[in-house]
Backbone as CSV, one residue per row, in Angstrom:
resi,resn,N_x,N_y,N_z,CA_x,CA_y,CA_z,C_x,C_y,C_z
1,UNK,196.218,-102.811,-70.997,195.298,-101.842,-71.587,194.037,-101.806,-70.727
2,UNK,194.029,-100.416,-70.567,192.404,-100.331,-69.352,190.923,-100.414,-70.203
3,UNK,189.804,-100.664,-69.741,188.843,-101.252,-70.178,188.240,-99.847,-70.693
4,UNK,188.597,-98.515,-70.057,188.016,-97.356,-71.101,188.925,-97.186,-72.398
5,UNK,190.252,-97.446,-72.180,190.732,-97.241,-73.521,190.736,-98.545,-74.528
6,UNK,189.993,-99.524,-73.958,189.165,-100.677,-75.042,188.358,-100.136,-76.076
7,UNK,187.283,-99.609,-74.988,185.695,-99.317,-75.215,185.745,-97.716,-76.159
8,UNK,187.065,-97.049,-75.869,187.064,-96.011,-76.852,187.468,-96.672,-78.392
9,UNK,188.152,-97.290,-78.223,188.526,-98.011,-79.492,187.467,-98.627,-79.800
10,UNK,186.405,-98.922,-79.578,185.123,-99.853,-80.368,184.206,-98.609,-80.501
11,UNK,184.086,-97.371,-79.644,183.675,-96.134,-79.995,183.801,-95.610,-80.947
12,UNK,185.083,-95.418,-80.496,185.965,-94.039,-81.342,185.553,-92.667,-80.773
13,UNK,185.337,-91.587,-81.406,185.502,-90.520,-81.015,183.882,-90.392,-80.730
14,UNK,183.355,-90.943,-80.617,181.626,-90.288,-80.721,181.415,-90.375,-78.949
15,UNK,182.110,-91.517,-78.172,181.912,-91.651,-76.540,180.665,-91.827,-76.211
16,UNK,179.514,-92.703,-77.150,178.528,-93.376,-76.506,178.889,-95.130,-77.736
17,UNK,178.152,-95.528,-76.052,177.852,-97.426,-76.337,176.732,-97.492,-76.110
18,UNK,176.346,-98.478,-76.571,174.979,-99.191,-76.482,175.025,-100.703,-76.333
19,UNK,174.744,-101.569,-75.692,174.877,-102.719,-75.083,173.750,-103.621,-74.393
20,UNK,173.280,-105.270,-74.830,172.222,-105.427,-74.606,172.696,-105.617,-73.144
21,UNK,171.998,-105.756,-72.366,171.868,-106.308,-70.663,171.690,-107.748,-70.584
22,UNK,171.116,-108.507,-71.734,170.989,-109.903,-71.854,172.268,-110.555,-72.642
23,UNK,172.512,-110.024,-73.304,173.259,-110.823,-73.950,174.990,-110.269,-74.388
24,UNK,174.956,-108.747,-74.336,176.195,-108.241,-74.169,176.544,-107.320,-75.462
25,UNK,175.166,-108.242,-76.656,175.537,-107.244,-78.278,176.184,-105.930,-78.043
26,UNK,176.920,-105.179,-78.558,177.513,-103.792,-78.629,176.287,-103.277,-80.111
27,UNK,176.112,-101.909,-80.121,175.729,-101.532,-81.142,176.201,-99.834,-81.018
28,UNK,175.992,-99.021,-82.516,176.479,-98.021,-82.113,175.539,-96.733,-82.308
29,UNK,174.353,-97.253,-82.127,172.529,-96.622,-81.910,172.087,-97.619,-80.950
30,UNK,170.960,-96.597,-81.050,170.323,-97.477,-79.841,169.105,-97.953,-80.236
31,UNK,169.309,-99.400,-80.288,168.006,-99.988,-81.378,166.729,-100.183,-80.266
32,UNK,165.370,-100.968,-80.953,164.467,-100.693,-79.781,164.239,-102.078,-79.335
33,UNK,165.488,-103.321,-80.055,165.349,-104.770,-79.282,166.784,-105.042,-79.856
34,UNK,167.575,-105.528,-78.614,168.172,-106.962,-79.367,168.354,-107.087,-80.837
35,UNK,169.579,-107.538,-82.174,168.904,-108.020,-82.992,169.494,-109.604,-82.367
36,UNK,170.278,-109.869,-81.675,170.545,-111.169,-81.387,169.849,-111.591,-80.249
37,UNK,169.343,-111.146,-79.403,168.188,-111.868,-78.692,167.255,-111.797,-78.257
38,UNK,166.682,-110.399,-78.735,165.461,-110.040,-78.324,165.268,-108.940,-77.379
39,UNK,166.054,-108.763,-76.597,165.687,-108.116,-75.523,165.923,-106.615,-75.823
40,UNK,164.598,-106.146,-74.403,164.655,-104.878,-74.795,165.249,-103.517,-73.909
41,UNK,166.057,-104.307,-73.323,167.384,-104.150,-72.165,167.940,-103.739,-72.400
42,UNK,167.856,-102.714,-73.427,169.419,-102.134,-73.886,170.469,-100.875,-72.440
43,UNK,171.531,-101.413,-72.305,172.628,-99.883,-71.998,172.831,-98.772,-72.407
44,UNK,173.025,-97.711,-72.004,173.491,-96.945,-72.519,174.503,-96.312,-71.570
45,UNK,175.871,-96.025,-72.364,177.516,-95.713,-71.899,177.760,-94.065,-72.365
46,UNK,177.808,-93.744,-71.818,178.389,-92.398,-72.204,180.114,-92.271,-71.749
47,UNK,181.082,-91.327,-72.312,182.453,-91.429,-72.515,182.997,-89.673,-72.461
């Protein structure tokens, strides 16, 4: 299984991620820290 048809499955149909840079959290907004470590590093994935 390829790593986009992972990441659609933790998506789903919407085709954005959000992901800290420190620590790896997934979320499915884009918060303005971390809630697991603070940082304010977030990714953003588009699909």
């Amino acid at each position: 299984m390829g790593v986009v048809t992972k990441l659609k499955q933790f998506v789903g149909d919407e085709g954005e991620l959000y992901e800290c840079r420190n620590c790896g959290e997934k979320f499915d907004h884009e918060p303005e820290a971390c809630s697991t470590c603070g940082s304010t590093e977030i990714a953003h994935y588009e699909f």
